[in-house]
C-alpha positions as CSV (number, residue, x, y, z in Angstrom):
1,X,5.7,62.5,-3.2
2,X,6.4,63.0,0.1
3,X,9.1,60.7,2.0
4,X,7.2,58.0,3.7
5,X,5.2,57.5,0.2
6,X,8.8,57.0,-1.1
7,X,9.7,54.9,1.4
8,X,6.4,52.4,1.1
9,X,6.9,52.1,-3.0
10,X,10.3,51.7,-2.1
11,X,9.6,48.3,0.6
12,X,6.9,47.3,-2.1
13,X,9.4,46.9,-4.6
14,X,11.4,45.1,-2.6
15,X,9.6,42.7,-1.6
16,X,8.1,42.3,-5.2
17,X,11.7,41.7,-6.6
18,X,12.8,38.7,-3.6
19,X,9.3,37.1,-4.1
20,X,10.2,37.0,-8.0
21,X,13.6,35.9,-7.3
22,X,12.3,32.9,-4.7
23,X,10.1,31.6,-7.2
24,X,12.5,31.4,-9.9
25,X,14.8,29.6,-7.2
26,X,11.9,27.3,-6.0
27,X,11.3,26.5,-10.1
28,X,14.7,25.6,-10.4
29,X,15.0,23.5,-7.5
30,X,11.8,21.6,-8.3
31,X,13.2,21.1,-11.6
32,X,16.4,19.6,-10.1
33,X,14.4,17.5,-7.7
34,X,11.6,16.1,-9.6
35,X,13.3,13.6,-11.6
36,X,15.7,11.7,-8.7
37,X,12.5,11.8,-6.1
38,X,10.5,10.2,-8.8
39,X,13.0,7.8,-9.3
40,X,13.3,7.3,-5.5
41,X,9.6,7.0,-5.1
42,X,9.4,4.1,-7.8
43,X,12.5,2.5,-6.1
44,X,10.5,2.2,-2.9
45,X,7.4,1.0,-4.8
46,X,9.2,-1.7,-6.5
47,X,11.1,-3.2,-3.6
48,X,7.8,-2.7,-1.7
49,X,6.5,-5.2,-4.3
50,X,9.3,-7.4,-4.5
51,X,9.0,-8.2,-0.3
52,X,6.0,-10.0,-1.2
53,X,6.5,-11.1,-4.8
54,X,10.7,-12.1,-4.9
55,X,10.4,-14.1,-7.8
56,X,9.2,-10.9,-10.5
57,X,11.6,-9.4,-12.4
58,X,9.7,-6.2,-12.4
59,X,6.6,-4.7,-11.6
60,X,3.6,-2.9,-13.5
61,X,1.8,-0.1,-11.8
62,X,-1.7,-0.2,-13.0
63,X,-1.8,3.8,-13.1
64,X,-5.7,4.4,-14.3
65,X,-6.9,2.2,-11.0
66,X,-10.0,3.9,-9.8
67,X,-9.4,2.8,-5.5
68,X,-13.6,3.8,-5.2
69,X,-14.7,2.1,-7.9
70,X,-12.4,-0.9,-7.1
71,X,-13.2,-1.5,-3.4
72,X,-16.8,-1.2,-4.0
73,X,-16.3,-5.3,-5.6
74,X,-15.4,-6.3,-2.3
75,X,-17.5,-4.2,0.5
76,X,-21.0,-6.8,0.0
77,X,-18.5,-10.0,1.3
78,X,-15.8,-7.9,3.0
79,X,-16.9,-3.9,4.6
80,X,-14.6,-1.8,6.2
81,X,-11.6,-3.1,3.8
82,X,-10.1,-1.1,1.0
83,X,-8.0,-1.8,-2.5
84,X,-5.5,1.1,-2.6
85,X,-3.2,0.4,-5.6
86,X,-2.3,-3.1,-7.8
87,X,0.8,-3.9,-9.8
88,X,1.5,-6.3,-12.3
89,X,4.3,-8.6,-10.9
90,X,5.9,-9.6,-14.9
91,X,8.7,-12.1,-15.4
92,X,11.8,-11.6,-17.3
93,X,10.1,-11.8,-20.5
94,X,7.4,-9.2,-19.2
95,X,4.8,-11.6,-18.7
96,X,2.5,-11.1,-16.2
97,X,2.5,-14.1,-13.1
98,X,1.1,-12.6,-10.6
99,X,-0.5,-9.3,-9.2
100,X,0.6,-6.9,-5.8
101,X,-2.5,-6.1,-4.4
102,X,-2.4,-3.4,-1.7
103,X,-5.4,-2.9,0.8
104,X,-6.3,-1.2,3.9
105,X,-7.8,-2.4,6.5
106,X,-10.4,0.5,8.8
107,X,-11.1,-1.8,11.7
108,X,-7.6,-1.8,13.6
109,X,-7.5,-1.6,17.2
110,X,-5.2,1.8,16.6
111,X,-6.6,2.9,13.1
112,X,-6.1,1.6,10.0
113,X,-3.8,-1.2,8.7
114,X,-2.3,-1.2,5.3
115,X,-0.6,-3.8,3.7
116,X,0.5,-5.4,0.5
117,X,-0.4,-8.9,-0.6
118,X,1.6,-11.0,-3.6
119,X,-0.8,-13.6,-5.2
120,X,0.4,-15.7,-8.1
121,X,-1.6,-16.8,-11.1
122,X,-1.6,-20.5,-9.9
123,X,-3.0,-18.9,-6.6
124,X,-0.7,-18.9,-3.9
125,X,-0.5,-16.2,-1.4
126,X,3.5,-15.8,-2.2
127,X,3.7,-13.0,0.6
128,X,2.7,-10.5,3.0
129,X,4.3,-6.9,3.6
130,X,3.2,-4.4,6.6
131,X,2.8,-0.7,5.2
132,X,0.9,0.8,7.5
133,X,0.4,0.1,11.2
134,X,-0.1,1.8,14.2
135,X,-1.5,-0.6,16.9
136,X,-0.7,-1.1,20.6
137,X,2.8,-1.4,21.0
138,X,3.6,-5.0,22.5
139,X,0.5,-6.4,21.1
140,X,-1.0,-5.4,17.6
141,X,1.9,-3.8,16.7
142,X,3.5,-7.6,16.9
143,X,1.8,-8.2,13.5
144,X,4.9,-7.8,11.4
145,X,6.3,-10.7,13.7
146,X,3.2,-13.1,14.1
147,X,1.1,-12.8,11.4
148,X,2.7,-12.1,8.3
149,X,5.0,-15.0,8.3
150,X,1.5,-17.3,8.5
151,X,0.4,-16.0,5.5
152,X,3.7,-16.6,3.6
153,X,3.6,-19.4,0.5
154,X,-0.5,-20.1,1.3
155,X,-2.6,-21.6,-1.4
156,X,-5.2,-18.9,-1.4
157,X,-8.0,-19.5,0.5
158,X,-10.4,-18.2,3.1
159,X,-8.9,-17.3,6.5
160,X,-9.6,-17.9,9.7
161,X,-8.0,-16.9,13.0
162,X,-7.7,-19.3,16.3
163,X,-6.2,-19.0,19.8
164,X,-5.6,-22.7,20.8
165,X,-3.2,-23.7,17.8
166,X,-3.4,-24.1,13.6
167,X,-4.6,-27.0,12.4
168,X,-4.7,-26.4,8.8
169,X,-3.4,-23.8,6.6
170,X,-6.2,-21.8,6.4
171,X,-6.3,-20.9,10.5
172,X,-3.8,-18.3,11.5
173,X,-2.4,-18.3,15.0
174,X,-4.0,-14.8,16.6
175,X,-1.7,-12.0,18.9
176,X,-2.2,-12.9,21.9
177,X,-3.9,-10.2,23.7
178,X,-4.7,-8.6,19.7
179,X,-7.9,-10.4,18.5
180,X,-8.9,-7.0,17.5
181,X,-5.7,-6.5,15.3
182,X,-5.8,-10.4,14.3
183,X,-9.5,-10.2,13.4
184,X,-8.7,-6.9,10.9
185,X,-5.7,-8.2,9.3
186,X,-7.1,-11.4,8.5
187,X,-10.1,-10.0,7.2
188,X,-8.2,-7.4,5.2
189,X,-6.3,-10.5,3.7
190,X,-9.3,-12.0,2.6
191,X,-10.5,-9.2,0.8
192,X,-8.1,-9.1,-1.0
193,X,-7.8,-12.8,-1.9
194,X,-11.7,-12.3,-2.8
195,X,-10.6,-9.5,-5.2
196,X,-8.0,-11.4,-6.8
197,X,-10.4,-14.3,-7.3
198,X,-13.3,-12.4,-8.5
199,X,-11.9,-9.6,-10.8
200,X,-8.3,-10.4,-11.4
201,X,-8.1,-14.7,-11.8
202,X,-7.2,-15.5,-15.2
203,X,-6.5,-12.3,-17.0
204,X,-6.0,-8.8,-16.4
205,X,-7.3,-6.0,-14.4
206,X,-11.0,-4.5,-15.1
């Protein structure tokens, strides 16, 4: 075996023995890691949940939700709008009161809008929380500060949006200069009032 042959098995080998030795590290380290980033990623879930539902204790995450399956209830009344994820909101006994619904919205001025709605069992839209968004800065991107207070402590209803003043609490005042971004959000909230109503009122999830 002539020296550069040597010299090849010899890099080969090498090589063979790090890549061994980083996968073992990378093991480790996922081992180490996997347990507080779950935890982490739960954290965030739950206060995402609480934002828009303060009076649960906890919150269920309905784990075998099928999103296809689930948005196709609401595409006839509602199209371009999609359920993402749903949690029960439980009380301190564990009851269920409520329901986090989150949806996405595909007909934003910028993309898509995604957002989490509470809605109690005696029907009242307890809150609103922004995901998602990625509008025009100055305009849609002023939904956080002009729509999703409207929505707050609603009896659930259908929506509307107007530009010359609320005069009930089903209109929402639009963004001015955003009917494009008013128009999606309000529509993505009522898809997901029109889920609630028609699969969730009344008992649990299908």
């Amino acid at each position: 075996m002539n020296a550069d042959v040597k010299s090849m098995l010899g890099d080969a080998l090498k090589l063979l023995v790090i890549t061994v030795i980083s996968g073992l590290l990378l093991g480790g380290v996922y081992k180490v890691t996997k347990d507080p980033i779950a935890a982490q990623e739960l954290k965030a879930k739950q206060e995402a949940c609480k934002a828009v539902f303060a009076e649960a204790a906890s919150f269920n995450e309905i784990t075998d939700f099928d999103a296809e399956a689930e948005s196709a209830k609401i595409h006839d009344s509602y199209p371009k709008q999609d359920i993402d994820g749903m949690y029960e909101a439980l009380d301190a006994s564990g009851n269920v009161i409520g329901y986090v619904i989150n949806v996405t919205t595909h007909e934003g001025y910028g993309g898509d809008i995604q957002f989490s709605l509470g809605i109690s069992n005696d029907s009242v839209l307890n809150g609103m929380s922004l995901l998602s968004i990625s509008e025009t800065a100055g305009l849609g991107m002023r939904a956080g500060e002009v729509l999703v207070p409207q929505f707050k402590d609603k009896p659930i209803t259908v929506f509307t949006y107007t530009k010359t003043g609320s005069t009930s609490d089903s209109e929402i005042d639009a963004i001015s200069g955003a009917t494009i971004t008013t128009n999606a959000v309000t529509n993505g909230v009522n898809a997901g009032i029109y889920y609630y109503a028609t699969v969730l009122k009344g008992g649990a999830s299908n």
